[in-house]
C-alpha positions in Angstrom: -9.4 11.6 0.2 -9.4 10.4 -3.2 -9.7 6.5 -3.9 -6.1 6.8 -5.0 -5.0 8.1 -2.0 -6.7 5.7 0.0 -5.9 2.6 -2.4 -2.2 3.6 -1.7 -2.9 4.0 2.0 -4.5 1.1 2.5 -2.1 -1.5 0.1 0.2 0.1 2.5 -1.3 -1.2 5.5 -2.4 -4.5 4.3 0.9 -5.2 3.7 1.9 -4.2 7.4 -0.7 -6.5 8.5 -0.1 -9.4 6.6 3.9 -9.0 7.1 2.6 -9.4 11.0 0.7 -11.7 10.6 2.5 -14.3 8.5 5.3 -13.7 11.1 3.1 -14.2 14.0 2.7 -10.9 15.8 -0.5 -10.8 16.4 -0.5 -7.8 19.0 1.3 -5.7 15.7 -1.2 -7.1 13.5 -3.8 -5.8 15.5 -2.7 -2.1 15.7 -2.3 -2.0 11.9 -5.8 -2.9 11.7 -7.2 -0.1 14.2 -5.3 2.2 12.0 -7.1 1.0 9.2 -10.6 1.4 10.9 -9.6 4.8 11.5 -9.2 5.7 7.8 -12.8 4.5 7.3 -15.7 7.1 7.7 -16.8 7.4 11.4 -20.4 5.1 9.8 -18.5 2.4 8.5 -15.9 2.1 11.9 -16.0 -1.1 13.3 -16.5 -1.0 16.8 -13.6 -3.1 17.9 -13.2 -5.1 21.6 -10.3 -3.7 23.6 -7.1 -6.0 22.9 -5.9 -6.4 26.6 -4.4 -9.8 26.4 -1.6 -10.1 24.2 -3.1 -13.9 24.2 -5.9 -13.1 22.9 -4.2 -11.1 19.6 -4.7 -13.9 17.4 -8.0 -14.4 17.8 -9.1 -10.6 17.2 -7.0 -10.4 14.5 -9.1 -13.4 12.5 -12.3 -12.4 13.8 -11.9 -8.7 12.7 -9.8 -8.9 9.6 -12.8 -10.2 7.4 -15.3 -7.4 8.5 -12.6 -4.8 8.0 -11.7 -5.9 4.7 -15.8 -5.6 4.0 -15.9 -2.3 5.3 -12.8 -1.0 3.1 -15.0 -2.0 0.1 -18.3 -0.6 1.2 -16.2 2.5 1.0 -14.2 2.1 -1.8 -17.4 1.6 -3.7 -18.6 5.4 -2.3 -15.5 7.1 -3.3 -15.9 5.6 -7.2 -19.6 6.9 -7.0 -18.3 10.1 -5.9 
């Protein structure tokens, strides 16, 4: 994937999220971002905690958000090298 395609893909996405987000679905929020891990290389993945509590959404979504967002620029910053 080129870092076009996965600047598109994932401006996509972070809109998703934040449209969740901002309107409080936190269980929606989440699934957008385990379908951005899974864009990442399998050694940049966050390993996330199972989201069985619908309660507990908001939470994960905070606590994750961040280190995704780190992890989408760790790679961005291979794909410009490559």
């Amino acid at each position: 994937m080129s870092l076009q395609e996965f600047d598109a893909l994932i401006d996509r996405m972070k809109l998703a999220f934040e449209y969740a987000d901002n309107l409080g679905q936190y269980v929606e929020a989440a699934k957008v971002l385990y379908q951005m891990n899974d864009q990442l290389p399998d050694d940049l993945q966050l390993t996330f905690d199972e989201l069985d509590d619908p309660e507990a959404a908001k939470s994960f979504v905070k606590q994750y958000y961040t280190e995704l967002k780190l992890a989408i620029v760790d790679y961005r910053q291979r794909l410009m090298v490559s």
